[in-house]
C-alpha positions as CSV (number, residue, x, y, z in Angstrom):
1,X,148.9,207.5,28.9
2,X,151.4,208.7,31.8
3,X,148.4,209.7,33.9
4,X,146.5,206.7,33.2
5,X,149.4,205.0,34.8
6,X,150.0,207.4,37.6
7,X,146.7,206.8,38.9
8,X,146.4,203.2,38.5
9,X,149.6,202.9,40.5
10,X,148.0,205.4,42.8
11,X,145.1,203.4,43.2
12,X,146.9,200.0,43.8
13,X,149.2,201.5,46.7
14,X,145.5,202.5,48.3
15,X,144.2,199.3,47.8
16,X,147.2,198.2,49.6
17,X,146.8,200.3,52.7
18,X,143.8,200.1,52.6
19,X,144.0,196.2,52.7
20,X,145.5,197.0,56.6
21,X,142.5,198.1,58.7
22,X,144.5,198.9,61.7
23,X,141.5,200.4,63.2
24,X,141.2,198.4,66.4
25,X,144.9,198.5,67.1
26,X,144.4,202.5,66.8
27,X,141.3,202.6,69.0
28,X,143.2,200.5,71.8
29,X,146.5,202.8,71.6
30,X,144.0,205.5,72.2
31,X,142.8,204.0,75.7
32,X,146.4,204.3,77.1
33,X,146.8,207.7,78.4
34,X,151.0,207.0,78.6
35,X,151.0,206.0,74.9
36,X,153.3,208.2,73.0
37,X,153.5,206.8,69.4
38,X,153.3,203.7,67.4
39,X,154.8,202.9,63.8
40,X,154.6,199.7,62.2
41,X,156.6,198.6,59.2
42,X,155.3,195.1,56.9
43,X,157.5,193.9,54.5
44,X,159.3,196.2,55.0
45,X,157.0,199.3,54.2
46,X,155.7,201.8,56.5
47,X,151.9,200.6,57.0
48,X,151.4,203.0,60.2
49,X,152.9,205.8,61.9
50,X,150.9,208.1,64.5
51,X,151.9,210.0,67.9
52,X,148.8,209.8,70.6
53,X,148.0,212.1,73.6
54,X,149.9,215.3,71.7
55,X,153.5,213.5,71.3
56,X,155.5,214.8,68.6
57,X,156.0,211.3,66.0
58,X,159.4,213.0,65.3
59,X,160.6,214.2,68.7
60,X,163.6,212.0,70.3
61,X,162.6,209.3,72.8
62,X,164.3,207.7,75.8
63,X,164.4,204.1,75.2
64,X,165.4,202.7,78.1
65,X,166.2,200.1,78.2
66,X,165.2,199.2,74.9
67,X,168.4,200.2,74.3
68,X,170.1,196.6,75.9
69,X,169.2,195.2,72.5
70,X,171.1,198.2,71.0
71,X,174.2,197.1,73.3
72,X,174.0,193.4,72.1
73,X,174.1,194.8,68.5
74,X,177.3,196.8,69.4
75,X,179.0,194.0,71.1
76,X,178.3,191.7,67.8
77,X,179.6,194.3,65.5
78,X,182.6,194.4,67.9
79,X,183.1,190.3,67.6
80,X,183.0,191.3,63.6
81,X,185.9,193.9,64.0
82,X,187.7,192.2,66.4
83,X,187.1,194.5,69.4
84,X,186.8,191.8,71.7
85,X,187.3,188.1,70.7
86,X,183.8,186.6,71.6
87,X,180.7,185.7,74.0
88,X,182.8,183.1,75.8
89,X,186.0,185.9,76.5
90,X,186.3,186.2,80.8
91,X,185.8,190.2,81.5
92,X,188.1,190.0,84.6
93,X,191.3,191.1,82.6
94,X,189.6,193.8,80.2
95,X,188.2,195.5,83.7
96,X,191.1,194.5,86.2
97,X,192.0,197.9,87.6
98,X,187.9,197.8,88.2
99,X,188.3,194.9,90.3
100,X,187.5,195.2,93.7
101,X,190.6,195.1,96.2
102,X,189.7,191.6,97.7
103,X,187.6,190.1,94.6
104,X,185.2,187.5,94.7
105,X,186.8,184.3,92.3
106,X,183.8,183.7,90.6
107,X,184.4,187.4,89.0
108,X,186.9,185.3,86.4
109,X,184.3,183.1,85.4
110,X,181.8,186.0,84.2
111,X,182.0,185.9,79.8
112,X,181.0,188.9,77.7
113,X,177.9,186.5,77.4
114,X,177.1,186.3,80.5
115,X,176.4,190.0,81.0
116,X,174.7,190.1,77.7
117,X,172.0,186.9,78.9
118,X,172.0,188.8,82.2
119,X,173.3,185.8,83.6
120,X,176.8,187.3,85.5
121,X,175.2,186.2,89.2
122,X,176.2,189.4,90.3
123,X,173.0,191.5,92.7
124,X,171.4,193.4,90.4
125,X,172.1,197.3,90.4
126,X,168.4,197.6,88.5
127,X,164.9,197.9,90.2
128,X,165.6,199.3,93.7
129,X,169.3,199.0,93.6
130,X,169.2,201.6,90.4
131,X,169.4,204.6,92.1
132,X,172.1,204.0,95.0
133,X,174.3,202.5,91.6
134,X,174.0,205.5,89.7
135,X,174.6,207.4,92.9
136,X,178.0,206.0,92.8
137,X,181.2,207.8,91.7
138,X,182.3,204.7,89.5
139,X,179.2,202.6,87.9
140,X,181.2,199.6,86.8
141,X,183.7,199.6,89.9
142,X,179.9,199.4,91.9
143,X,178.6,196.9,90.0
144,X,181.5,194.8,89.9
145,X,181.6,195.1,93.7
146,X,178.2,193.5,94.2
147,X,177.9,190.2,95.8
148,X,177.0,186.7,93.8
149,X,173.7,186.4,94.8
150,X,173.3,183.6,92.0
151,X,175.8,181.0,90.2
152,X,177.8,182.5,87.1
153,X,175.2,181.1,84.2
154,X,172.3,180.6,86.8
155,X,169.7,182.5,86.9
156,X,168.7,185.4,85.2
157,X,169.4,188.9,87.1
158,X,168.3,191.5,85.1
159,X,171.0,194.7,85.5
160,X,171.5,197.7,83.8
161,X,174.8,197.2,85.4
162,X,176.2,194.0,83.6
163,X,175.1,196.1,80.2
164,X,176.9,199.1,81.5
165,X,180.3,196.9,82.0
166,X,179.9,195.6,77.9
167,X,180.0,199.4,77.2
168,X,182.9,199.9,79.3
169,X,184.8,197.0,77.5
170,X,183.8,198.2,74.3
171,X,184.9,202.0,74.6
172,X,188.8,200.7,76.3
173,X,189.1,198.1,73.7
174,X,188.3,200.5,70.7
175,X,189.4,203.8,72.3
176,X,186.2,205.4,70.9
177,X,183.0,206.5,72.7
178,X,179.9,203.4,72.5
179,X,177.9,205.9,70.4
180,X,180.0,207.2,68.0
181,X,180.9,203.6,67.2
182,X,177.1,202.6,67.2
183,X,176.6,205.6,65.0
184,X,179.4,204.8,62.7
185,X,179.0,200.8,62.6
186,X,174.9,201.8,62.2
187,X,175.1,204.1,59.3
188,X,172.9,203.3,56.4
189,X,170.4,201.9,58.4
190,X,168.5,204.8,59.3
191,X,169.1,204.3,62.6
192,X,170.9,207.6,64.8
193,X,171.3,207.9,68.3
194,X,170.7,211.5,69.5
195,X,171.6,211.2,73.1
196,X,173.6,208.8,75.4
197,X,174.0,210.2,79.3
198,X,177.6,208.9,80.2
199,X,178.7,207.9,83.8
200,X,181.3,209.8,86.2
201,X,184.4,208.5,84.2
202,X,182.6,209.3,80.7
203,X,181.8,205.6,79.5
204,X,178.2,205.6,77.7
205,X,175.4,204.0,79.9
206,X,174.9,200.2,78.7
207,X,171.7,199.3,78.3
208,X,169.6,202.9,79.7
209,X,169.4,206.6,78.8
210,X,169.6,206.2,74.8
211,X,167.8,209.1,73.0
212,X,166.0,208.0,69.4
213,X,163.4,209.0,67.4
214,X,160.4,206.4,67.2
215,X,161.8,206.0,63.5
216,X,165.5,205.5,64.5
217,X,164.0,203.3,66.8
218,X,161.9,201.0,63.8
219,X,164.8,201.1,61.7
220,X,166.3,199.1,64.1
221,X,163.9,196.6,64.2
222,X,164.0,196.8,60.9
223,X,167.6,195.9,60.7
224,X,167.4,192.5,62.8
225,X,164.1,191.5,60.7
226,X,166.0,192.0,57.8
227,X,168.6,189.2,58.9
228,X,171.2,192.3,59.8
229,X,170.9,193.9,56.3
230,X,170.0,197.6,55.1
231,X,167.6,197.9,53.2
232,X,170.3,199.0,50.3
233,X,171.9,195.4,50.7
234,X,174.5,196.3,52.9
235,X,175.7,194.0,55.7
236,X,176.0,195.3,59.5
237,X,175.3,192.6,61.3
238,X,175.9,189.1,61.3
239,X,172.9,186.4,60.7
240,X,175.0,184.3,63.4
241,X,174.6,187.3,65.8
242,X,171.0,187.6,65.4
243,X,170.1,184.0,65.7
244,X,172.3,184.0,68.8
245,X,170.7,187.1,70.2
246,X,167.6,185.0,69.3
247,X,168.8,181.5,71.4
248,X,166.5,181.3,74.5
249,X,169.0,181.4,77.5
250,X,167.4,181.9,80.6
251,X,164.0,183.7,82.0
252,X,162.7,186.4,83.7
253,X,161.1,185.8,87.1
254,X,159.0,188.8,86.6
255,X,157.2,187.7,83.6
256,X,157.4,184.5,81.2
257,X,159.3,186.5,78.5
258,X,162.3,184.3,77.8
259,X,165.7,185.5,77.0
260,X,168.8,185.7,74.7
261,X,170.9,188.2,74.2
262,X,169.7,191.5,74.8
263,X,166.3,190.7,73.6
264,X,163.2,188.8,75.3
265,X,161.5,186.0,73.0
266,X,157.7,185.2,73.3
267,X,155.3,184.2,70.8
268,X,152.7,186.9,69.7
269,X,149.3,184.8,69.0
270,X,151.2,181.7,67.8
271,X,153.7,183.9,66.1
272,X,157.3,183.9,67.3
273,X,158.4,187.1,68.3
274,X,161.4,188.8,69.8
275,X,161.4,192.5,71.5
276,X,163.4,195.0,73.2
277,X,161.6,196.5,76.6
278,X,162.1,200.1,78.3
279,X,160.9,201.2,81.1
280,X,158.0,203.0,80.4
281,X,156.6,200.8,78.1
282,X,159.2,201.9,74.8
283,X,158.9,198.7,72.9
284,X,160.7,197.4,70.0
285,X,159.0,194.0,68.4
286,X,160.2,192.1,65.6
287,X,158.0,189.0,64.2
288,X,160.0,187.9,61.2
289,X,157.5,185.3,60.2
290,X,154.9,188.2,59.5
291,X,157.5,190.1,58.1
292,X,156.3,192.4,60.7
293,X,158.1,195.4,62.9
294,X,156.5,197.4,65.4
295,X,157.9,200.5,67.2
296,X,156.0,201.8,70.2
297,X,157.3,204.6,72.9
298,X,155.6,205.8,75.9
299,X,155.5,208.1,78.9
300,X,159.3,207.5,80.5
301,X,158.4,207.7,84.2
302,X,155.4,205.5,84.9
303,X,156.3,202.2,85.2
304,X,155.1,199.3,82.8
305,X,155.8,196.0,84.2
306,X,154.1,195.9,87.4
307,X,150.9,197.7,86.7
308,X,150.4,195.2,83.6
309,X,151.0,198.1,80.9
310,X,153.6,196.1,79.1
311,X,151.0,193.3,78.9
312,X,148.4,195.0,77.3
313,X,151.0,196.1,74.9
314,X,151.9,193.0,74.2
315,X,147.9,192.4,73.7
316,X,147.9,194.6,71.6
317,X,150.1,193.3,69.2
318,X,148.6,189.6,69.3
319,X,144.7,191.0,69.3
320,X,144.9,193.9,67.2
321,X,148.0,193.7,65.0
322,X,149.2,190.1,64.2
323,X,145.8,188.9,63.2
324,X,145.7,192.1,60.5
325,X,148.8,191.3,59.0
326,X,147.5,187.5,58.9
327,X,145.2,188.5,56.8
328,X,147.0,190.1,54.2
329,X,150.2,187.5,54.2
């Protein structure tokens, strides 16, 4: 009788994978020769997981700066604790002796949220100004020095810098490192980070330079689909924060990706969608209509955006994947 049973549940769990032909997503992944691996969770079950062009599904992954939607979690689990006091708190007192020595007065009218909506009006120290910031012997001193090149709440400038400045905040305010907190705060998720490169006074890089496993890097995805709740039921983030993080802000002038807080909003073949982008192309989509999570990581030094690689991921996931999980729902 107990094998009778074992194989009819055996058989329905087939019939349920099965149900998934992912076959077309799999033959596109293989045309990209910068793929690295793609997992994809429904309902919150693994349905795929496979490493292309002989990655390792397990080794760790920069995420780039997939990792600014890992600093926007941070900063809302800090609002939770008390850390810092909200998106509308001014940053000019929590980084004063950062200040540069004749500042600019629109410095006291940059908010917690407007480095998270990449919205501070500050140059950005990202694209070609990345590698004379990092250069610098004090990454949030530099990035604070920059001129306004845009109103405070205007326009989106994308910066790793205003990301890195959040981190700062958070590590003086808590007196711990941004990872150990993101690992503590995290825990029960499934979600680790490995390794966080730190700048010439120590602080955790905002926003770049996160090490994660593809799975770390689902679970994730994972917990934001799941409305900020482990799997076991436990709370970590707030539903408030997510459908904040979620609140179209501002857009990109690079592509027509809008964007919240920490994470870029676009519908997926009539789906609404949300995802986290790394250079690269290490992508992090959540469709919580499809009940639908998708993990993707790439080569780490080719770019994505300009030569159209994030596109056809985003292809992808609207041609190959979304129409799948349609059929199933």
């Amino acid at each position: 009788m107990y094998v009778v049973l074992l194989s009819s549940l055996l058989l329905f769990v087939s019939a349920q994978v099965n149900a998934l032909d992912l076959s077309a997503m799999d033959k596109t992944a293989q045309g990209f020769s910068n793929i690295k691996t793609v997992q994809i969770a429904h309902k919150g079950e693994l349905v795929w997981s496979k490493a292309y062009n002989k990655a390792d599904i397990d080794a760790v992954a920069n995420i780039k700066s997939a990792s600014k939607s890992l600093m926007s979690a941070i900063v809302g689990m800090a609002i939770e604790r008390g850390v810092v006091e909200g998106v509308d708190q001014p940053i000019a007192p929590l980084l004063a002796d950062q200040l540069p020595s004749n500042p600019d007065p629109s410095l006291n009218d940059i908010t917690i949220g407007h480095l998270l909506s990449m919205q501070a009006g500050l140059e950005r120290t990202s694209g070609r100004n990345y590698g004379r910031w990092v250069a610098s012997n004090n990454w949030v001193k530099a990035a604070l020095s920059k001129p306004f090149v845009e109103a405070v709440g205007g326009n989106m400038q994308y910066s790793t810098g205003s990301t890195h400045m959040l981190s700062a905040i958070i590590m003086r305010q808590s007196g711990q490192h941004t990872y150990r907190l993101a690992n503590q705060w995290l825990q029960g998720a499934g979600i680790q980070i490995q390794s966080w490169e730190t700048d010439p006074q120590g602080i955790p890089m905002g926003g770049n330079q996160v090490g994660m496993t593809p799975a770390s890097l689902l679970a994730f995805g994972e917990l934001y689909r799941r409305g900020g709740v482990t799997e076991a039921g436990q709370r970590l983030i707030s539903e408030k924060w997510i459908e904040e993080s979620w609140t179209p802000r501002t857009q990109s002038r690079f592509h027509r990706g809008q964007y919240g807080y920490g994470w870029f909003i676009q519908t997926f073949a009539g789906v609404q969608g949300y995802y986290g982008w790394g250079y690269g192309g290490q992508m992090i989509y959540v469709l919580p209509e499809l009940a639908l999570t998708i993990a993707i990581t790439s080569q780490e030094n080719l770019p994505s955006g300009r030569t159209g690689y994030r596109d056809l991921l985003h292809e992808m996931v609207s041609q190959d994947i979304v129409p799948v999980i349609q059929s199933v729902m």
